[in-house]
C-alpha positions as CSV (number, residue, x, y, z in Angstrom):
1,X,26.3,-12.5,-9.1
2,X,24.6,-12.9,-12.2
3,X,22.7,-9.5,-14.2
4,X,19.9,-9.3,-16.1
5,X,19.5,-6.3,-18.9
6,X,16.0,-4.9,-19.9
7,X,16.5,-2.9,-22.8
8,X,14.3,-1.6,-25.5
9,X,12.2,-0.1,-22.9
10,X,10.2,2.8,-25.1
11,X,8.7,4.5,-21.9
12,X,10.7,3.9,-18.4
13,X,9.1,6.0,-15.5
14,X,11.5,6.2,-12.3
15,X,9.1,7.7,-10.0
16,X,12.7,9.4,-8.6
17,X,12.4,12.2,-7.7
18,X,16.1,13.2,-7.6
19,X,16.5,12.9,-11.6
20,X,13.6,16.1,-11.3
21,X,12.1,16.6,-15.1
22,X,14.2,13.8,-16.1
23,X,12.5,11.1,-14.4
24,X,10.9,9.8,-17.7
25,X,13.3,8.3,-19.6
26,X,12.9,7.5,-23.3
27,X,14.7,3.9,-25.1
28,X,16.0,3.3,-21.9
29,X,17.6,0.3,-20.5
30,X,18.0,-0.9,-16.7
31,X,20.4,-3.3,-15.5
32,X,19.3,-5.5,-12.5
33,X,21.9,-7.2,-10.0
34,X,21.0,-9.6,-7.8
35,X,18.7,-8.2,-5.6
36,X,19.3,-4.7,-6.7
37,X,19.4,-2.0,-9.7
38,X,22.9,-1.5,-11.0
39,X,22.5,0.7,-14.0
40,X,20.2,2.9,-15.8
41,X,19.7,5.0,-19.0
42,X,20.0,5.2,-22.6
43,X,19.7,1.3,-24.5
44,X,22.6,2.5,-26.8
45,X,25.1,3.2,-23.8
46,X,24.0,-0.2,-21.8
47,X,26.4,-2.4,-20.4
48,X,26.9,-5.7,-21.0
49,X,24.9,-8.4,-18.6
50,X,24.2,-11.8,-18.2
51,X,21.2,-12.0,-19.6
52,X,19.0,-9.9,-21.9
53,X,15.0,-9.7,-22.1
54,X,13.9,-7.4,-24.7
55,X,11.4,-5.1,-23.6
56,X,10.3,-4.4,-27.3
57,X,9.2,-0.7,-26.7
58,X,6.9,-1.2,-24.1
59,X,6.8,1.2,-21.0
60,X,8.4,0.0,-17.3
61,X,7.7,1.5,-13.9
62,X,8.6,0.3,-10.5
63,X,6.7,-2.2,-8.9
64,X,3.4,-1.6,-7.4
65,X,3.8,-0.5,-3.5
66,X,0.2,-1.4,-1.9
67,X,0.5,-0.1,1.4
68,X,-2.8,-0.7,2.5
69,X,-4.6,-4.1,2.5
70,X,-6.2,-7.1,4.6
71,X,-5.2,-10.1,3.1
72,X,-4.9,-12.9,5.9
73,X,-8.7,-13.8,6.4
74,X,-11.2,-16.9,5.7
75,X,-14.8,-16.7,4.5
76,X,-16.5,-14.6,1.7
77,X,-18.7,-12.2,2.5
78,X,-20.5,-11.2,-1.3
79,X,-23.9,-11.9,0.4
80,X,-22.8,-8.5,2.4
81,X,-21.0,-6.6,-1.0
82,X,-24.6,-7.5,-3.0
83,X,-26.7,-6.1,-0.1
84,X,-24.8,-2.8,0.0
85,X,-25.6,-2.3,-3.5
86,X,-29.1,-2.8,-3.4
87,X,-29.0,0.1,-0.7
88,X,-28.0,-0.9,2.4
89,X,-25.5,1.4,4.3
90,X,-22.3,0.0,5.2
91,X,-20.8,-0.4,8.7
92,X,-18.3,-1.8,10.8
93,X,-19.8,-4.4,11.9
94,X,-19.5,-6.8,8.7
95,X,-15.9,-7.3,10.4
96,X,-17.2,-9.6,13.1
97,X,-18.3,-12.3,10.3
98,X,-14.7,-12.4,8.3
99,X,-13.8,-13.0,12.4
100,X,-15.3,-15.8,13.1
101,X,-14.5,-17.5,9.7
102,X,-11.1,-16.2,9.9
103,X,-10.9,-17.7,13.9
104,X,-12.2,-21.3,12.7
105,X,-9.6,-21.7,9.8
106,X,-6.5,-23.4,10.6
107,X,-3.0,-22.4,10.1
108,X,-2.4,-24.0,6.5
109,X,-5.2,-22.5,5.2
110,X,-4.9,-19.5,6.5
111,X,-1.2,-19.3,4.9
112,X,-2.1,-21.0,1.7
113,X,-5.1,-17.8,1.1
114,X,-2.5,-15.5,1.7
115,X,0.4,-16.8,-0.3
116,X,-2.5,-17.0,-3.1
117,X,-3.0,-13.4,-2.9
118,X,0.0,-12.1,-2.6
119,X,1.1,-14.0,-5.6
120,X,-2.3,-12.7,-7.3
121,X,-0.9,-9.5,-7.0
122,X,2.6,-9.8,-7.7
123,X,1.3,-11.4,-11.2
124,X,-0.1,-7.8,-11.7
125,X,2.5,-5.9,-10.6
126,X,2.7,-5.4,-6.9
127,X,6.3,-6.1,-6.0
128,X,5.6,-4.6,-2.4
129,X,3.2,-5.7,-0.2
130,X,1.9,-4.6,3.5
131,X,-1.2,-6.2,5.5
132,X,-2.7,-6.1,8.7
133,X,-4.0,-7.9,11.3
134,X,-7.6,-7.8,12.9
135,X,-9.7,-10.2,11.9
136,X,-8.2,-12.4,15.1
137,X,-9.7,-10.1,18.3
138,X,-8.0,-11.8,20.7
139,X,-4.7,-12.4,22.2
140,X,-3.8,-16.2,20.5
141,X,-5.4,-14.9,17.2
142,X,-4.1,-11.7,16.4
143,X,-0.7,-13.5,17.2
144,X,-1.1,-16.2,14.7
145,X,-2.6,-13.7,12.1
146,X,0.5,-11.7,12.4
147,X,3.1,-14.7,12.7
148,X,1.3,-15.9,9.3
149,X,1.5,-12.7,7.8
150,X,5.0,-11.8,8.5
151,X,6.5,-15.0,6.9
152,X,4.6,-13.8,3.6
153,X,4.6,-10.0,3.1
154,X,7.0,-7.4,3.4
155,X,5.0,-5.0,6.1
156,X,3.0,-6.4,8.9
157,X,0.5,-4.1,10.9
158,X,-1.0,-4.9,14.9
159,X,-4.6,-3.9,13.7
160,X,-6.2,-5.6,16.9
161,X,-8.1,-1.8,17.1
162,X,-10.2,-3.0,14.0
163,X,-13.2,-3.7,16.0
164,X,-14.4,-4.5,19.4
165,X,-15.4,-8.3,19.3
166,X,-19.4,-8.8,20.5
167,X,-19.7,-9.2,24.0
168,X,-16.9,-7.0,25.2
169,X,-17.1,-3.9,26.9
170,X,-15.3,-1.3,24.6
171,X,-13.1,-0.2,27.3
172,X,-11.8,-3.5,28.5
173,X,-10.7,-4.6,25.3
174,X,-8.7,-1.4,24.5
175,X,-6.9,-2.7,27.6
176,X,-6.5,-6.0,26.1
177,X,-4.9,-4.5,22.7
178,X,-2.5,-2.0,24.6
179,X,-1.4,-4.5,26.9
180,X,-1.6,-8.2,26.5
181,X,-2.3,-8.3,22.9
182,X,0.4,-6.0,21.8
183,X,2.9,-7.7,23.8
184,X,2.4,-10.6,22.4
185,X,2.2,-9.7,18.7
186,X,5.0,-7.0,18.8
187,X,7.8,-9.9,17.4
188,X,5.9,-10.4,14.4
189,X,5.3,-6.3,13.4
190,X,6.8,-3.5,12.2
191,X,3.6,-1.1,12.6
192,X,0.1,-0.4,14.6
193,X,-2.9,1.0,13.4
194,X,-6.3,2.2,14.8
195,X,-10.2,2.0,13.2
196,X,-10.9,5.6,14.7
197,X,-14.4,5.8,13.1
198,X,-17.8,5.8,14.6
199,X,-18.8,1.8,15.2
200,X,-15.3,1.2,16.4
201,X,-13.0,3.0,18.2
202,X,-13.5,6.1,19.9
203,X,-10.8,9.7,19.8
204,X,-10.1,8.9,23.2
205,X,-9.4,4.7,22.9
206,X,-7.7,5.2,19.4
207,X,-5.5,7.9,21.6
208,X,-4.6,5.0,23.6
209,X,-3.9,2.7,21.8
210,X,-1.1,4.9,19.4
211,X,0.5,5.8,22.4
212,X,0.7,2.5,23.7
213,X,2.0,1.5,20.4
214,X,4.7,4.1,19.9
215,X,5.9,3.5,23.2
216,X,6.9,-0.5,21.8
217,X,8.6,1.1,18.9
218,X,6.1,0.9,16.6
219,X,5.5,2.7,13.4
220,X,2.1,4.3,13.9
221,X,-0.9,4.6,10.7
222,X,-5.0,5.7,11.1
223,X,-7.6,4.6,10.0
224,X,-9.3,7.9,9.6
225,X,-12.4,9.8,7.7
226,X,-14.0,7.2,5.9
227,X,-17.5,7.3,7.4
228,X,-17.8,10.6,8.0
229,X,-15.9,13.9,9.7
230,X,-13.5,12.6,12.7
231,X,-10.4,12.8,14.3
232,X,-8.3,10.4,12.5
233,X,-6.7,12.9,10.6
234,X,-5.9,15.1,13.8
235,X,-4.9,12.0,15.2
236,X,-2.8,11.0,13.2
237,X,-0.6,14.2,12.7
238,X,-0.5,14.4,16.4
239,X,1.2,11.3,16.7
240,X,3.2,11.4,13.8
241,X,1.7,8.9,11.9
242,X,3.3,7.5,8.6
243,X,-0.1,7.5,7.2
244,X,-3.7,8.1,7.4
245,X,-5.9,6.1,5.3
246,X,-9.4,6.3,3.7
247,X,-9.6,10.0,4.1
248,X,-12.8,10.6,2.6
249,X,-14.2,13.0,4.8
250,X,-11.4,16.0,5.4
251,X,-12.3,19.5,6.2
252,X,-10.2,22.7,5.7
253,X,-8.6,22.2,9.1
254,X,-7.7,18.3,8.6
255,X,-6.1,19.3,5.3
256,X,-4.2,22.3,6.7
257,X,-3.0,19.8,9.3
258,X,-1.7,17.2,6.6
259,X,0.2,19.6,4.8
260,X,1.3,21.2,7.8
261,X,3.0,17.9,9.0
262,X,4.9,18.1,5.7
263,X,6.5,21.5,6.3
264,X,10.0,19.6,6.7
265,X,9.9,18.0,3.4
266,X,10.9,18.6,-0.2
267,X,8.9,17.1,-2.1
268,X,10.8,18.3,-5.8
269,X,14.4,16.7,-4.4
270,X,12.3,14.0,-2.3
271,X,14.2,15.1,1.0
272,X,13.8,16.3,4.6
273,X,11.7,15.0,7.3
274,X,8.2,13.3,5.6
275,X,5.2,14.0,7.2
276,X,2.0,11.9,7.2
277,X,0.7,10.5,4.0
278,X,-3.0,10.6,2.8
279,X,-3.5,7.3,1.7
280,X,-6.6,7.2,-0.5
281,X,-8.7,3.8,-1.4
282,X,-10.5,4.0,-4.6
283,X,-11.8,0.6,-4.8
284,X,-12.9,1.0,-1.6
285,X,-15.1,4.1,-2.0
286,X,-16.6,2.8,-5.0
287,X,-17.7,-0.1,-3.3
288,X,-19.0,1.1,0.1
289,X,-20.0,4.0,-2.3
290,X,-18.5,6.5,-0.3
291,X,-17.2,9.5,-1.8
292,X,-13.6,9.4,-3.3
293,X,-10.9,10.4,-1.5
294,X,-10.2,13.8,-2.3
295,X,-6.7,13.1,-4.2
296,X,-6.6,16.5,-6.1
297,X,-7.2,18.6,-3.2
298,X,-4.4,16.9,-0.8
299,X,-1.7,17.3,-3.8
300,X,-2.6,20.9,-4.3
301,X,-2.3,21.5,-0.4
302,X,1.3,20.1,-0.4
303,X,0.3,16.6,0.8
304,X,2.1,13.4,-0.7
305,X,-0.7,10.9,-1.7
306,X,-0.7,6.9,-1.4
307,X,-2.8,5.2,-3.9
308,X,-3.5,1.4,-2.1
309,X,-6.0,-1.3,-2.6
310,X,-7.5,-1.6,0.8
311,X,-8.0,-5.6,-0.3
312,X,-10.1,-7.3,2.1
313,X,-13.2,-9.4,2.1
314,X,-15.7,-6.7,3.0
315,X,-15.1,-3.6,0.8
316,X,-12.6,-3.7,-1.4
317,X,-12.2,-7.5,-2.9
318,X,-8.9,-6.4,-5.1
319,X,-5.5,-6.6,-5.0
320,X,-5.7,-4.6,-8.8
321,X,-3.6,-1.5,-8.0
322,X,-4.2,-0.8,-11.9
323,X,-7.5,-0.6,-11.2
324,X,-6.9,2.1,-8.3
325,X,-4.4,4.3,-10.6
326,X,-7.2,4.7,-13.3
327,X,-10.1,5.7,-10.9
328,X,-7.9,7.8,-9.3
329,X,-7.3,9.5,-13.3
330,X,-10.5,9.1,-14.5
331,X,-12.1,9.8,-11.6
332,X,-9.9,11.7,-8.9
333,X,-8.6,14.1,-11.1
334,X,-5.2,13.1,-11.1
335,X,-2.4,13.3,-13.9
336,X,-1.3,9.7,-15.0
337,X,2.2,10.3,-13.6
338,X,0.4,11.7,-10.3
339,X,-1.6,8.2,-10.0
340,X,1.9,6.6,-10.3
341,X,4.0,8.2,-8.3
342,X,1.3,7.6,-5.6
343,X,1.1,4.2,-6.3
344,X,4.6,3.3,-6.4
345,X,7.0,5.9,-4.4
346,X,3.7,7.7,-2.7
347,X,3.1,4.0,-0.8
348,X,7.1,3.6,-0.1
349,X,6.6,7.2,1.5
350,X,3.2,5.6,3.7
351,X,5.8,2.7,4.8
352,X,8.9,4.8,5.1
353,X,10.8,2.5,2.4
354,X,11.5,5.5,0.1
355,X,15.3,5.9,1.2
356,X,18.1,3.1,1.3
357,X,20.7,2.5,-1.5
358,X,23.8,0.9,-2.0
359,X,25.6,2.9,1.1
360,X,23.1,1.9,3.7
361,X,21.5,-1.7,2.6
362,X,18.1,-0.9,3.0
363,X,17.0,-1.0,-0.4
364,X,14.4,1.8,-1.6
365,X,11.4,0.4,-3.0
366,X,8.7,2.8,-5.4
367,X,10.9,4.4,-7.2
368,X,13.9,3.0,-10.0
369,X,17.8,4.2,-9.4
370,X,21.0,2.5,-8.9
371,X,21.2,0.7,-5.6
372,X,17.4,0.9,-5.1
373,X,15.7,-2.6,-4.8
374,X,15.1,-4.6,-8.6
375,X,11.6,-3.9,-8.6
376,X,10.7,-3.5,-12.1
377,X,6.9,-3.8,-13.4
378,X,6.5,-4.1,-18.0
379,X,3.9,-3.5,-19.6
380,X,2.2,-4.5,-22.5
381,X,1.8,-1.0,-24.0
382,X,4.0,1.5,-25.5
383,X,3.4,4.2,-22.6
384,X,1.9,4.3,-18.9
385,X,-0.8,6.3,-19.9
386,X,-2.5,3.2,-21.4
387,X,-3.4,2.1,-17.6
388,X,-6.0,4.8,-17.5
389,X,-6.4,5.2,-21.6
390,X,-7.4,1.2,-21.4
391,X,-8.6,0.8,-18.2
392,X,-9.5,-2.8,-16.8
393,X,-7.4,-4.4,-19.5
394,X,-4.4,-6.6,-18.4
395,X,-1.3,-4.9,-18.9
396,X,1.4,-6.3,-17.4
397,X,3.9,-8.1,-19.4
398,X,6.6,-9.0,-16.9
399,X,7.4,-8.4,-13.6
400,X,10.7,-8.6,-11.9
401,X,10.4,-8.5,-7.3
402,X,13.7,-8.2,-6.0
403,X,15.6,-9.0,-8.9
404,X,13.8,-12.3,-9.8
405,X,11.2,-12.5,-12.3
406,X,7.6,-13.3,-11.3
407,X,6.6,-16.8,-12.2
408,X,3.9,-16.3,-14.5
409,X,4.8,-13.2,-16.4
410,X,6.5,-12.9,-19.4
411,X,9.1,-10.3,-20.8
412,X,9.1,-9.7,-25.0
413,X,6.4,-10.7,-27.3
């Protein structure tokens, strides 16, 4: 099995929580093994490997871990982005038109867009990637969307609840997603997910549809909060949900519920029974121009955080989860290493790929220790502060998914 040493690193962050205040590590040095990290710590003490890439001082974190996006849709809809900032209010409803493109395009293209953006964002970083259904709204296309998507990313999510297609009655089709629809995507899927917000899915049909979700075995996530007060939160805690996203909207009670659900967990030693994650969408605010998530508030409480992307045609056209970590400093009030962390081992928390090692096979992802997954992300600055002291600049120097380096990215100068 050939081994690859990065040494020289000036800066590594692990984002692991078991190494506590030690988790920054300073001329540091990681071996990678195949598909998986084999060694860690000071250059001077590295073993010998295969191969060596010189890092040259620059800083290394894991991988991205985007845990939120939409990236297996046809059309454009910047006629709709441009309109919203000239003052129109954003709805739902801009969801029907990525449909309908999305329903004529065939099979290749469909797979060729989304192998184009997931490389897009492997080439800045993102070594982990899920995406959702629901731009299909019917049985044969929520299938294909989620027989596409699984031979491409690495989490696939049922979102058939995204909207109700126009001409249905709301009730029928929440039938049609808890029965027929589900059932036939349910091979392709590892989770299920829910618009509970006004213009789509109601407390009561959103209940529905988790528990007929749960009951196939599915992980369970929310759409919850973004458009205004709700009960995606209180949803989402009920049910157990591994995440509820946007969050934009929380009052004292949602928050007290979030950090409730994470009464089992210890969040110092990264242990215990995790409970929901807040997943907040920068890009996404900014662009629907919503008010942020509020980040700083949620850590305080004693909720973990996911920092995601939210890529999709509509709201949040990136895949830049740079771009989220600085908003998120500059604008969320969060440290630098906060940002991180929520980007990298707070998304492997939202998709419950924070645990597996060496013992059990099922590679960690979001964080950097021996037997995790190779998942290393360099950048082209001597510390990770730079991704919020030189926001918007390109940063990434090398990536390595898995082991393999990133076609495209370089390591060294």
């Amino acid at each position: 099995m050939t081994s690859t040493l990065i040494t020289n690193i000036g800066e590594l962050s692990t984002m692991d929580p078991a190494r506590g205040t030690e988790s920054v590590l300073k001329q540091a040095a990681v071996v990678l093994e195949g598909e998986r990290i084999a060694w860690l710590g000071p250059a001077t003490q590295a073993p010998a490997a295969d191969a060596v890439h010189d890092a040259g001082g620059r800083a290394a974190l894991p991988g991205w871990v985007d845990s939120h996006t939409h990236l297996v849709f046809a059309g454009d809809r910047s006629a709709e982005f441009a309109a919203r900032l000239a003052g129109e209010e954003y709805s739902a409803g801009g969801i029907a038109v990525t449909t309908e493109a999305t329903r004529n395009a065939g099979d290749y293209d469909l797979t060729r867009l989304l192998l184009a953006r997931r490389a897009e964002a492997a080439a800045g970083g993102t070594t982990w990637v899920e995406t959702k259904t629901g731009y299909g709204l019917d049985v044969e296309q929520e299938t294909r969307s989620a027989r596409i998507a699984s031979s491409v990313v690495d989490d696939v999510t049922f979102l058939g609840a995204h909207l109700v297609p126009d001409g249905m009655d709301a009730e029928e089709y929440t039938d049609l997603v808890c029965g027929p629809m589900l059932a036939a995507v349910r091979p392709y899927v590892q989770w299920a997910d829910v618009f509970c917000e006004r213009g789509a899915f109601t407390e009561d049909q959103s209940r529905r549809v988790l528990a007929a979700c749960r009951a196939a075995g599915l992980g369970l996530r929310v759409h919850g909060n973004q458009l205004g007060p709700g009960a995606g939160v209180r949803l989402a805690v009920e049910f157990g949900a591994a995440s509820v996203d946007h969050v934009n909207y929380l009052s004292d009670g949602d928050v007290q519920a979030l950090a409730g659900s994470w009464a089992g967990w210890d969040s110092a030693a990264g242990s215990g029974t995790p409970g929901t994650v807040a997943t907040c969408l920068p890009a996404c605010d900014l662009s629907t121009r919503q008010p942020l998530a509020p980040g700083r508030e949620l850590l305080d409480a004693g909720v973990e955080i996911a920092l995601a992307t939210n890529c999709n045609p509509g709201t949040s056209y990136t895949s830049s989860m740079a771009f989220c970590v600085a908003t998120a400093v500059l604008q969320m009030e969060l440290s630098v290493p906060e940002a991180i962390r929520a980007a990298t081992y707070g998304g492997a928390l939202a998709l419950r790929r924070h645990t597996g090692n060496d013992a059990d096979g099922q590679r960690a992802v979001g964080s950097i220790a021996v037997g995790h997954r190779a998942d290393i992300h360099l950048l082209n600055a001597p510390s990770a502060a730079y991704l919020a002291y030189r926001p918007g600049m390109p940063l990434t120097a090398a990536v390595w998914r898995a082991g393999k380096r990133v076609p495209g990215t370089r390591a060294g100068s």
